[in-house]
N, CA, C and O atoms as CSV, one atom per row, in Angstrom:
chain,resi,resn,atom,element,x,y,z
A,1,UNK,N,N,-29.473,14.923,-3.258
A,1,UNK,CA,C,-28.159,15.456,-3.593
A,1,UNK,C,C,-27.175,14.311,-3.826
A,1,UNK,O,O,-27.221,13.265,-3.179
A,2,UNK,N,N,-26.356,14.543,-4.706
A,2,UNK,CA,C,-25.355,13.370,-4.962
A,2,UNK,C,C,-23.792,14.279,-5.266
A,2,UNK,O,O,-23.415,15.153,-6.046
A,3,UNK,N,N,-23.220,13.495,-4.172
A,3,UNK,CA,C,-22.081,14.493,-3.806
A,3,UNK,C,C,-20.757,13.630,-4.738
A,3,UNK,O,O,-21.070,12.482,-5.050
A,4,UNK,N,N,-19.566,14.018,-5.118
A,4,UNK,CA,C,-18.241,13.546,-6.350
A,4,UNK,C,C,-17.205,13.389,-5.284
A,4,UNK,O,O,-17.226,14.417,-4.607
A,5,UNK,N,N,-16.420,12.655,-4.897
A,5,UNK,CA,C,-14.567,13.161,-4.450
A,5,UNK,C,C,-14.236,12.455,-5.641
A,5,UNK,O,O,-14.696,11.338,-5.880
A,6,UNK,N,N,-13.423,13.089,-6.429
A,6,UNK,CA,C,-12.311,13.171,-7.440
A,6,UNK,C,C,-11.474,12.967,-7.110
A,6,UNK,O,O,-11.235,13.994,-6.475
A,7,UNK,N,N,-10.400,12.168,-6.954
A,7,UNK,CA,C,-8.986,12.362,-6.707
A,7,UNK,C,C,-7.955,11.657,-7.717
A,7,UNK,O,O,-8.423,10.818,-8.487
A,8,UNK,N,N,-6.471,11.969,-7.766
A,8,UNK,CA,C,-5.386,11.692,-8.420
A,8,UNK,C,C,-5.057,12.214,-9.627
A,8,UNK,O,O,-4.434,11.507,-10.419
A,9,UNK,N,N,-5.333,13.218,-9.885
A,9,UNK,CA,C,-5.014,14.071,-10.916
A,9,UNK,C,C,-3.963,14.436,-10.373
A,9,UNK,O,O,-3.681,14.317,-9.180
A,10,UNK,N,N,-2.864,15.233,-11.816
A,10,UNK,CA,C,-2.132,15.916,-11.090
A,10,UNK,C,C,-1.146,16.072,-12.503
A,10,UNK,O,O,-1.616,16.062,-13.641
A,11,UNK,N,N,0.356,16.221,-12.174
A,11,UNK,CA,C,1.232,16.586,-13.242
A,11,UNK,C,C,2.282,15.511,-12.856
A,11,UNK,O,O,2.739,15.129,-11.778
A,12,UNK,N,N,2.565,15.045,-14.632
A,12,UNK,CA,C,3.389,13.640,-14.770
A,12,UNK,C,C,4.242,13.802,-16.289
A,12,UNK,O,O,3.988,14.463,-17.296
A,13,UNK,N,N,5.276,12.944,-15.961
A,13,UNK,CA,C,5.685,13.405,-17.320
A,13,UNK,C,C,5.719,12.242,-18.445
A,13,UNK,O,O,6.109,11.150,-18.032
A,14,UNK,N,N,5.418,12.316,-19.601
A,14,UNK,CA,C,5.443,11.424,-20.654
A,14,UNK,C,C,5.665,10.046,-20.495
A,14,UNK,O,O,6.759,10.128,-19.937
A,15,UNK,N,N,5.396,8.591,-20.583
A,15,UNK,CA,C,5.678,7.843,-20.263
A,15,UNK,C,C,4.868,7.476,-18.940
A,15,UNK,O,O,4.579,6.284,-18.835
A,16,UNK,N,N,4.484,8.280,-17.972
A,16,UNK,CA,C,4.137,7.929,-16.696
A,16,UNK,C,C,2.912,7.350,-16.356
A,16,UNK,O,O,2.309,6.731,-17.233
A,17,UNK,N,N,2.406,7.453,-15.150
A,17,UNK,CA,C,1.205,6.809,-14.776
A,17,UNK,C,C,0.614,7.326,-13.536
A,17,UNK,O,O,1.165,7.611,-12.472
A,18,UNK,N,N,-1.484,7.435,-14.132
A,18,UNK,CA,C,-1.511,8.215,-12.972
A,18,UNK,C,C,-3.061,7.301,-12.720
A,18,UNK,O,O,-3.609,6.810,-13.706
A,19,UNK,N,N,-3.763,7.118,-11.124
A,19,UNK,CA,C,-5.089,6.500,-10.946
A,19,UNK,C,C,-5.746,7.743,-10.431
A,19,UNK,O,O,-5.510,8.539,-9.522
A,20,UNK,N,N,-6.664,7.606,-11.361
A,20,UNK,CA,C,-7.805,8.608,-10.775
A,20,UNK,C,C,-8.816,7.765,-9.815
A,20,UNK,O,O,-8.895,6.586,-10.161
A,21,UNK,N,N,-9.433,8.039,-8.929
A,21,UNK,CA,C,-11.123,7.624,-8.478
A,21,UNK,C,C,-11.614,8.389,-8.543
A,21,UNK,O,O,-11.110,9.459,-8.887
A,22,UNK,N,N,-13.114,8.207,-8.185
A,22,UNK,CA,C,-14.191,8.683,-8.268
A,22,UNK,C,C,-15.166,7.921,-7.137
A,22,UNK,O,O,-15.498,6.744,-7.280
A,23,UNK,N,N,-15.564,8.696,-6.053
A,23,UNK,CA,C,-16.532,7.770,-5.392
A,23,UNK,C,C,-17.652,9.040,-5.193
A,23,UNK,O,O,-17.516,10.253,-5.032
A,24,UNK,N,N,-18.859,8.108,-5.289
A,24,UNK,CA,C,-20.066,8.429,-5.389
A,24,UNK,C,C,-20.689,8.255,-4.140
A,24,UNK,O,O,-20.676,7.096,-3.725
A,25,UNK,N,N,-21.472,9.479,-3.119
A,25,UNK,CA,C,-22.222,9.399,-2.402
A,25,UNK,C,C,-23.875,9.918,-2.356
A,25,UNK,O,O,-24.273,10.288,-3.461
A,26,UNK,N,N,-24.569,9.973,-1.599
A,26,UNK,CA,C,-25.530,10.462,-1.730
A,26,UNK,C,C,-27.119,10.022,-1.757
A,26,UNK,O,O,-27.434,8.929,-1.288
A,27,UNK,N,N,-28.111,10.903,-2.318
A,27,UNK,CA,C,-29.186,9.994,-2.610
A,27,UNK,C,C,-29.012,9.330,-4.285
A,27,UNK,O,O,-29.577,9.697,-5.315
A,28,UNK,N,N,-28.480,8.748,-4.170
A,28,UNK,CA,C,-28.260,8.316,-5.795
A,28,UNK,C,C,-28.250,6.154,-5.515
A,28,UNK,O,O,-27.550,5.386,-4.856
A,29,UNK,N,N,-29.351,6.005,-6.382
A,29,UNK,CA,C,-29.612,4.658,-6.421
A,29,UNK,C,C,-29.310,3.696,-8.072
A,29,UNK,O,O,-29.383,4.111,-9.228
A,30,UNK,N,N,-29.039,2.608,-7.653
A,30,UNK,CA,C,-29.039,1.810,-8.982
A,30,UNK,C,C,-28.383,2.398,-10.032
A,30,UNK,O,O,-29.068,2.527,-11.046
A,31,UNK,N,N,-27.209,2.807,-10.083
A,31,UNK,CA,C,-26.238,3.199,-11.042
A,31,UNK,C,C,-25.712,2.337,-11.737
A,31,UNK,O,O,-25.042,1.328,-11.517
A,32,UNK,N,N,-26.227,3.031,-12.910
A,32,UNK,CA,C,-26.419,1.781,-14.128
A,32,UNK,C,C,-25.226,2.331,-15.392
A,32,UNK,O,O,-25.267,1.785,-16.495
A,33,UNK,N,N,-24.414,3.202,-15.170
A,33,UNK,CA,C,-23.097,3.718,-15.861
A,33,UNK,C,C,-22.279,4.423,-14.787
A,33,UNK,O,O,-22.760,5.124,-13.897
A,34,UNK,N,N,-20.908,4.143,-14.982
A,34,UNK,CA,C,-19.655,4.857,-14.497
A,34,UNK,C,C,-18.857,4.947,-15.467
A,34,UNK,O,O,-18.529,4.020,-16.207
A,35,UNK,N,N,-18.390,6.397,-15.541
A,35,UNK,CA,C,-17.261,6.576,-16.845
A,35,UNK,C,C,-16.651,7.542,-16.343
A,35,UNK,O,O,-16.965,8.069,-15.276
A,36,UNK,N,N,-15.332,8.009,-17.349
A,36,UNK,CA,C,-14.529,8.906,-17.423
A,36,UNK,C,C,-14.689,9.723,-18.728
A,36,UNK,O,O,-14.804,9.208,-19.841
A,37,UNK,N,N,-14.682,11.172,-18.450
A,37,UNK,CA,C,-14.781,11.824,-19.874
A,37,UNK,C,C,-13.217,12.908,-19.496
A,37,UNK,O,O,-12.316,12.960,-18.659
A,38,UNK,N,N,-13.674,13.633,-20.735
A,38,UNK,CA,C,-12.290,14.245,-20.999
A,38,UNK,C,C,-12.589,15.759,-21.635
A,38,UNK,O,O,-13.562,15.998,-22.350
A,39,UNK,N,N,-11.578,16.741,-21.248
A,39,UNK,CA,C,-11.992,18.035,-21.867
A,39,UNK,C,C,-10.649,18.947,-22.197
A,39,UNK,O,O,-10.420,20.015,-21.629
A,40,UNK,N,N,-10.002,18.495,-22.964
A,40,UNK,CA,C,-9.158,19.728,-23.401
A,40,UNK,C,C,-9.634,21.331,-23.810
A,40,UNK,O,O,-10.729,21.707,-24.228
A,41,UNK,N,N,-7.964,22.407,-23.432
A,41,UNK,CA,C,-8.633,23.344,-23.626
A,41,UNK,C,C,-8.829,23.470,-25.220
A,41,UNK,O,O,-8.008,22.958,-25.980
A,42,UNK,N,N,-9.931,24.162,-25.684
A,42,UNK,CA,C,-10.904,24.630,-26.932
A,42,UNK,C,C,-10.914,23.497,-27.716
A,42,UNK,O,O,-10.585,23.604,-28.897
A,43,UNK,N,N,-11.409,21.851,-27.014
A,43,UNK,CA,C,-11.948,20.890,-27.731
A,43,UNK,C,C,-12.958,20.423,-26.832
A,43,UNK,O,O,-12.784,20.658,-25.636
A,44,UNK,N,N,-14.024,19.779,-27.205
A,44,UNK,CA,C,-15.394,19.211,-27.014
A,44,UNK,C,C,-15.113,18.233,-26.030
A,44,UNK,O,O,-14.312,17.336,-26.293
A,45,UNK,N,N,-15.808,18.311,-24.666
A,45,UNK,CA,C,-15.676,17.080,-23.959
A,45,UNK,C,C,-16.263,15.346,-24.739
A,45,UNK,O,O,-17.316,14.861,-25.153
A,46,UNK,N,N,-15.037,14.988,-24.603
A,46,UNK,CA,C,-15.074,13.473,-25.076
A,46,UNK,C,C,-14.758,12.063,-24.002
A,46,UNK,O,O,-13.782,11.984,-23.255
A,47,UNK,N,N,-15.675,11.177,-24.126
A,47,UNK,CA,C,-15.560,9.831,-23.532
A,47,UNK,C,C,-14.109,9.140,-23.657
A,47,UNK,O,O,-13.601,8.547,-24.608
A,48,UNK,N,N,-13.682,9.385,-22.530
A,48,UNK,CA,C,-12.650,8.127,-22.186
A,48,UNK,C,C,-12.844,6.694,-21.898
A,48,UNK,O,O,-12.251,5.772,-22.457
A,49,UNK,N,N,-13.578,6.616,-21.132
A,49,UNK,CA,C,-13.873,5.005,-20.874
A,49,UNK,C,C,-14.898,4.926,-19.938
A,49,UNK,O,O,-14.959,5.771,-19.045
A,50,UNK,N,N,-15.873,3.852,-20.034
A,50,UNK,CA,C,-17.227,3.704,-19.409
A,50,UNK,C,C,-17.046,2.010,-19.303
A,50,UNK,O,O,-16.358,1.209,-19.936
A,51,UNK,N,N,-18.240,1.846,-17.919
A,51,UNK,CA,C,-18.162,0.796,-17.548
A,51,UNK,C,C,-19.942,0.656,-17.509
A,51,UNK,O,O,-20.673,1.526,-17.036
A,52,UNK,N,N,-20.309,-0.349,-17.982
A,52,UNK,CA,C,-21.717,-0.473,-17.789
A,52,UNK,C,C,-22.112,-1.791,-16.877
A,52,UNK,O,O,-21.486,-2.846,-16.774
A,53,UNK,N,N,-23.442,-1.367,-16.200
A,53,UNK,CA,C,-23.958,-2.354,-14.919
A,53,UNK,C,C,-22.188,-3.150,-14.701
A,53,UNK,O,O,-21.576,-3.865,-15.495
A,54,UNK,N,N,-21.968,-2.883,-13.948
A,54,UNK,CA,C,-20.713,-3.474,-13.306
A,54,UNK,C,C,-19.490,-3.880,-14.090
A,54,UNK,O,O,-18.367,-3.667,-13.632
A,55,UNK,N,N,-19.685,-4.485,-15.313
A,55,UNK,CA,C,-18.578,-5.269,-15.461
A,55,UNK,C,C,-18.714,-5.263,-17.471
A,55,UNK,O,O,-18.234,-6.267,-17.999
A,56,UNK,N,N,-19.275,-4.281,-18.351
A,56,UNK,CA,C,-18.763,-4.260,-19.889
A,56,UNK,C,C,-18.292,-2.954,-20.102
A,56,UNK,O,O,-18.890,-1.885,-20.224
A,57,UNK,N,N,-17.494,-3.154,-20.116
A,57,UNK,CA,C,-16.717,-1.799,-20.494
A,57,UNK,C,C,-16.070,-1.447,-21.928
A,57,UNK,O,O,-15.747,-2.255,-22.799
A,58,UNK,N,N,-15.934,0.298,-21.965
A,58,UNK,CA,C,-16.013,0.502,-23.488
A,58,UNK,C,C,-14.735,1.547,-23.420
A,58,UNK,O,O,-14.542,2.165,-22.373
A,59,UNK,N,N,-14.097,1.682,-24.255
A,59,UNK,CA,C,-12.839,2.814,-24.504
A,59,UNK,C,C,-13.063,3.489,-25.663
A,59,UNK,O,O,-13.616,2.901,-26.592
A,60,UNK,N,N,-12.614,5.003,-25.798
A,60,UNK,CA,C,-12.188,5.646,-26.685
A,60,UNK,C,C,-10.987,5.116,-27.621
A,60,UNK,O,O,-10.124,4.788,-26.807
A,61,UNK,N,N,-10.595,4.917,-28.642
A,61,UNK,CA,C,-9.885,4.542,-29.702
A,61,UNK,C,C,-8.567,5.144,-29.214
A,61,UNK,O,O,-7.917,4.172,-28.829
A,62,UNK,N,N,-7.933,6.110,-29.056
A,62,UNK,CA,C,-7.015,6.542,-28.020
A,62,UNK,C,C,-6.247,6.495,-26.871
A,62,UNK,O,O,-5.135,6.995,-26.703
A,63,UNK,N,N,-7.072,5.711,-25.914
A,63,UNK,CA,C,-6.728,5.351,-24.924
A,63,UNK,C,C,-6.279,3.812,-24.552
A,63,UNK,O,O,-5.321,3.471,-23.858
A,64,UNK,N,N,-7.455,2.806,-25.357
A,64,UNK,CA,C,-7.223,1.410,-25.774
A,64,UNK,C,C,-5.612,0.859,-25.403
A,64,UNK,O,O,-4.649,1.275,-26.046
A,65,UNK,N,N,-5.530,0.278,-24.742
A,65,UNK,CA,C,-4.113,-0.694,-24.154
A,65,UNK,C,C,-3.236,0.247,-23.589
A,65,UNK,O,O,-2.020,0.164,-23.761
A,66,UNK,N,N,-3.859,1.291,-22.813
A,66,UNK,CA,C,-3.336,2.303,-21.924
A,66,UNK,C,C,-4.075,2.605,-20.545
A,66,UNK,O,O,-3.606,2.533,-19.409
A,67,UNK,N,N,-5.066,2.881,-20.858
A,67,UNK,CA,C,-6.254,2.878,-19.947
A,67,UNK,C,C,-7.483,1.697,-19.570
A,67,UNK,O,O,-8.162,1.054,-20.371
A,68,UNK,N,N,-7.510,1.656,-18.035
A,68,UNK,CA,C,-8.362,0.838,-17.671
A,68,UNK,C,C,-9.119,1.241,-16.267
A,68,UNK,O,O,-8.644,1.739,-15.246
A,69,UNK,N,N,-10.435,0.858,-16.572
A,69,UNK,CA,C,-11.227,2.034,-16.146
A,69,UNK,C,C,-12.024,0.566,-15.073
A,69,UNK,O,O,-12.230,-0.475,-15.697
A,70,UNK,N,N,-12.286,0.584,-14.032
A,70,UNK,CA,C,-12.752,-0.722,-13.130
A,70,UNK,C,C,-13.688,0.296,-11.960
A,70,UNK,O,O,-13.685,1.518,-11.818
A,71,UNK,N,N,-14.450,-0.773,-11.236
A,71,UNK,CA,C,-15.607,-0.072,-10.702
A,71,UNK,C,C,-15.291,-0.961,-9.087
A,71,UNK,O,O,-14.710,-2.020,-8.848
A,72,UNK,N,N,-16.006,0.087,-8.168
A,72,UNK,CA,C,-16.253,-1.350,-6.637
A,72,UNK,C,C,-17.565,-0.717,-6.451
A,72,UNK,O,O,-17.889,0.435,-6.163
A,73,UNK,N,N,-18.248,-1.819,-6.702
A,73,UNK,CA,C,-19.919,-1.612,-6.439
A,73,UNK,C,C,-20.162,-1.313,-4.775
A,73,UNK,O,O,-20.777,-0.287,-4.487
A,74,UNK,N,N,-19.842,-1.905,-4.050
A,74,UNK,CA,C,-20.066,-1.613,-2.912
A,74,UNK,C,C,-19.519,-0.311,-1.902
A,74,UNK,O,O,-19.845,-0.120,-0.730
A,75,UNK,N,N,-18.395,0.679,-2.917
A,75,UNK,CA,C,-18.053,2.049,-2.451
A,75,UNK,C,C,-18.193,2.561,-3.493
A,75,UNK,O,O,-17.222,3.249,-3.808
A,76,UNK,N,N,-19.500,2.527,-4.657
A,76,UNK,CA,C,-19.881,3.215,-5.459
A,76,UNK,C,C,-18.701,3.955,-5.527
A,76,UNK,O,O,-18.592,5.016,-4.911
A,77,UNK,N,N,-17.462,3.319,-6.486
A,77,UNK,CA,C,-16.256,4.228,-6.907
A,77,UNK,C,C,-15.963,3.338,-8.292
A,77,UNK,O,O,-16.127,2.189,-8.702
A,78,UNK,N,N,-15.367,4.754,-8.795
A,78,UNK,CA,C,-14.828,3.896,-10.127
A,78,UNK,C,C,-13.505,4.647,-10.252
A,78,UNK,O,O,-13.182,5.763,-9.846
A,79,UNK,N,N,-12.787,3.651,-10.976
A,79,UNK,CA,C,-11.258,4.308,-10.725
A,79,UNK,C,C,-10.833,4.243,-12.927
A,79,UNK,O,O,-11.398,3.756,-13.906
A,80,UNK,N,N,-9.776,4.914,-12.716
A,80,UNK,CA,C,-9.135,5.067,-13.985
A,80,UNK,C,C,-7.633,4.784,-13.698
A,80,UNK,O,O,-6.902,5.402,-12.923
A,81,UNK,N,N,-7.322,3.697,-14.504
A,81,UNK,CA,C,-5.788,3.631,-14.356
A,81,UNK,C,C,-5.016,3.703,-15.436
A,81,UNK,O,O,-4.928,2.772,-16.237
A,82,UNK,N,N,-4.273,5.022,-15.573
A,82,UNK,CA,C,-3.775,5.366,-17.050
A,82,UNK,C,C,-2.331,5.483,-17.263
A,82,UNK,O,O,-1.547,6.295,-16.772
A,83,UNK,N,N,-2.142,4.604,-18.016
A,83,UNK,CA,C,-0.404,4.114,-18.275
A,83,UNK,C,C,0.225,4.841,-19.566
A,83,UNK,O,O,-0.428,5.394,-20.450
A,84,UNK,N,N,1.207,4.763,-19.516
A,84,UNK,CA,C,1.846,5.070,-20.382
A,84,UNK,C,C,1.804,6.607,-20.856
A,84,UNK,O,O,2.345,6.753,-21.951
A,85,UNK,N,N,1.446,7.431,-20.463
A,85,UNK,CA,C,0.280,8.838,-20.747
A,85,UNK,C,C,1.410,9.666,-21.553
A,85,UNK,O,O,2.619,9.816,-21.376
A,86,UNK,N,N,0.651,10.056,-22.350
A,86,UNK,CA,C,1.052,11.338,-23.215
A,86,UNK,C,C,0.574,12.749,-23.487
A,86,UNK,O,O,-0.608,13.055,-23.646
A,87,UNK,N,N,1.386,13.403,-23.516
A,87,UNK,CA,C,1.066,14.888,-24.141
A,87,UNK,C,C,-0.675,15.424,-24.230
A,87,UNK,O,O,-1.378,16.220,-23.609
A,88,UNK,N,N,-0.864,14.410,-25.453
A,88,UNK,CA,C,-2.502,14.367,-25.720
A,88,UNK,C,C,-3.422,13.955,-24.645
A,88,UNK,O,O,-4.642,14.103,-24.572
A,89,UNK,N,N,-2.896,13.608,-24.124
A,89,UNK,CA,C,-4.021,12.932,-22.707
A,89,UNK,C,C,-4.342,14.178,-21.557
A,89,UNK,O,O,-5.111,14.081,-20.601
A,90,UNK,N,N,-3.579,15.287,-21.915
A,90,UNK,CA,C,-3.710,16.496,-20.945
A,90,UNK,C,C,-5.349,16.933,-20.604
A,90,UNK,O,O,-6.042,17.494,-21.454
A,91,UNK,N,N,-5.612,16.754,-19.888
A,91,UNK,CA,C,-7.552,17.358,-19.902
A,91,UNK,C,C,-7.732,17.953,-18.487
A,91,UNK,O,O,-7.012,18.377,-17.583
A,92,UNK,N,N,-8.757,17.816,-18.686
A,92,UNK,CA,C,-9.327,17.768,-17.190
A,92,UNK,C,C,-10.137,16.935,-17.691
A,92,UNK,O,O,-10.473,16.835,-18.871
A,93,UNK,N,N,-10.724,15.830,-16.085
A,93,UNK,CA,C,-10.798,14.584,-16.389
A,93,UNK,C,C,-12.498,14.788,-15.379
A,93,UNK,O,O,-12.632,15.577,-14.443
A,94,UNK,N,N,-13.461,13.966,-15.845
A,94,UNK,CA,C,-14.782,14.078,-15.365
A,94,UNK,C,C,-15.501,13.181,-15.050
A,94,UNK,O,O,-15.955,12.634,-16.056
A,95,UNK,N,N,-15.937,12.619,-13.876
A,95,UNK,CA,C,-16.382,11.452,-13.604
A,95,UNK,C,C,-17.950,11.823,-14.171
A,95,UNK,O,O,-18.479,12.934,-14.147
A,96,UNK,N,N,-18.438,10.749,-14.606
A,96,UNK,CA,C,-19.989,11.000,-15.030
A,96,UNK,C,C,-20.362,9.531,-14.645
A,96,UNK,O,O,-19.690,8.539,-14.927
A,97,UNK,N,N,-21.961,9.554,-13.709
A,97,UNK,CA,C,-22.436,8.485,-13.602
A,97,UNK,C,C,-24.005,8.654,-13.632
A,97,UNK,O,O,-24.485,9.639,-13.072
A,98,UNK,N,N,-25.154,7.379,-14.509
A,98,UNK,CA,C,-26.134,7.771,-14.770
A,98,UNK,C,C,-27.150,6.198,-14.292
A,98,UNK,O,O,-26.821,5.018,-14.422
A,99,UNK,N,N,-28.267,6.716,-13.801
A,99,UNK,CA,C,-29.279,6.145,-13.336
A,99,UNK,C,C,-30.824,6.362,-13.661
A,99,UNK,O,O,-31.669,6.762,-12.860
A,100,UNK,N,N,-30.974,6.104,-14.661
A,100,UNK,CA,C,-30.247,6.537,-16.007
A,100,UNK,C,C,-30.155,8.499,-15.616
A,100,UNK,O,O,-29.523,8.906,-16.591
A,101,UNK,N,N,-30.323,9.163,-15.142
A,101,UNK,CA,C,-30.665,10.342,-14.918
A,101,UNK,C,C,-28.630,10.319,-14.864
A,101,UNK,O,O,-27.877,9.440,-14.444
A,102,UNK,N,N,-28.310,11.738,-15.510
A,102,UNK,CA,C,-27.132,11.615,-15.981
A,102,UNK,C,C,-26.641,12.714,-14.533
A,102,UNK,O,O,-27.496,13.577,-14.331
A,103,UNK,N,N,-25.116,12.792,-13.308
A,103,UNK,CA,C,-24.567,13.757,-12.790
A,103,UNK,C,C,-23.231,13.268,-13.552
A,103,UNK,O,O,-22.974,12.274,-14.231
A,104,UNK,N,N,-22.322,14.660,-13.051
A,104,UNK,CA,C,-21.103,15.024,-13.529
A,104,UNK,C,C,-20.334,15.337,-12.468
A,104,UNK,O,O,-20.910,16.021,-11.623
A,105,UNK,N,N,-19.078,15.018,-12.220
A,105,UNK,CA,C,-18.277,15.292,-11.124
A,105,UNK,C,C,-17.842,16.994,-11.458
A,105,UNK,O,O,-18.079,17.636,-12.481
A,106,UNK,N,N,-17.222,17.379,-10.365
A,106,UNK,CA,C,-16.171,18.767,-10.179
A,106,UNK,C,C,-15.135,18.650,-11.939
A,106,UNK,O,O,-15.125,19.386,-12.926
A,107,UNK,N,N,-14.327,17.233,-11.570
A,107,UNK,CA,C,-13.234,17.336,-12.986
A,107,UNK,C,C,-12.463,17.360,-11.768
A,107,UNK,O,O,-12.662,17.794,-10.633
A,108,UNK,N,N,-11.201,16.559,-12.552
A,108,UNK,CA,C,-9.301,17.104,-11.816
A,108,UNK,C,C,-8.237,17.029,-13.278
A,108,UNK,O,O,-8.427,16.551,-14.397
A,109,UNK,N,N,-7.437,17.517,-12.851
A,109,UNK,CA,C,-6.968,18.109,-13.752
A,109,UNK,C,C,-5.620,16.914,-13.609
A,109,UNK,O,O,-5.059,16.404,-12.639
A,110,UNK,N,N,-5.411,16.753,-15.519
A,110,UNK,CA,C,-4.313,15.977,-15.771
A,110,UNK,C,C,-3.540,16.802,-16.840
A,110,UNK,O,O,-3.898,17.318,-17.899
A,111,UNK,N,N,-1.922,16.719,-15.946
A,111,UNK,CA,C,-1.027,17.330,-17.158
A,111,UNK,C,C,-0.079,16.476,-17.240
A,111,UNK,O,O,0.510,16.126,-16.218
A,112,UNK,N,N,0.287,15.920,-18.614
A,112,UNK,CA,C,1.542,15.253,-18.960
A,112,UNK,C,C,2.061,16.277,-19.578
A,112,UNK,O,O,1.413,16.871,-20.440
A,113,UNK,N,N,3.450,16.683,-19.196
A,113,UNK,CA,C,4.376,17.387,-19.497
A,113,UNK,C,C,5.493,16.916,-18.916
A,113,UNK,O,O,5.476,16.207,-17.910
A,114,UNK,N,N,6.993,17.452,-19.790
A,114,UNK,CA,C,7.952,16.757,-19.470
A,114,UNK,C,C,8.566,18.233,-18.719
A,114,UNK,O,O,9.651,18.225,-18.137
């Protein structure tokens, strides 16, 4: 079993800033991806930002010089730190980590609204 805590979602308004984590427990070994995905309502869950074996990380075209997505190997957590946030950034937000065998967190929910 491989258990998610999600935290720091929540409601912010335009301009603001919010850190998500994600820590990973469980029987889950050698995690070889940590990312953030994204799911608006009636659009396709899409990749926010991924971090591979520890330290190359990749962004969505969108998020780029807003978001930064960092890992602590030793509390199997990965965090999201998202600046500047807008309107469009509203989702619910999904930790996904793969060994290579792919789990998915619960999701928390992000609203930018003013």
């Amino acid at each position: 079993q491989v258990q998610f805590v999600e935290s720091g979602g929540g409601l912010v308004q335009p301009g603001g800033s919010l850190r998500l984590s994600c820590a990973v427990s469980g029987s889950i070994f050698s995690i070889l991806t940590m990312g953030w995905y994204r799911q608006a309502p009636g659009k396709q869950r899409e990749l926010v930002a991924i971090i591979i074996s520890g330290s190359t990380t990749n962004y969505a075209d969108s998020v780029k010089g807003r978001f930064t997505i960092s890992r602590d190997t030793a509390k199997n957590t990965v965090y999201l730190q998202m600046n500047s946030l807008k309107p469009e950034d509203t989702a619910v937000y999904y930790c996904r980590i793969s060994n290579p065998k792919v789990y998915w967190g619960q999701g928390t929910q992000v609203t930018v609204s003013s």
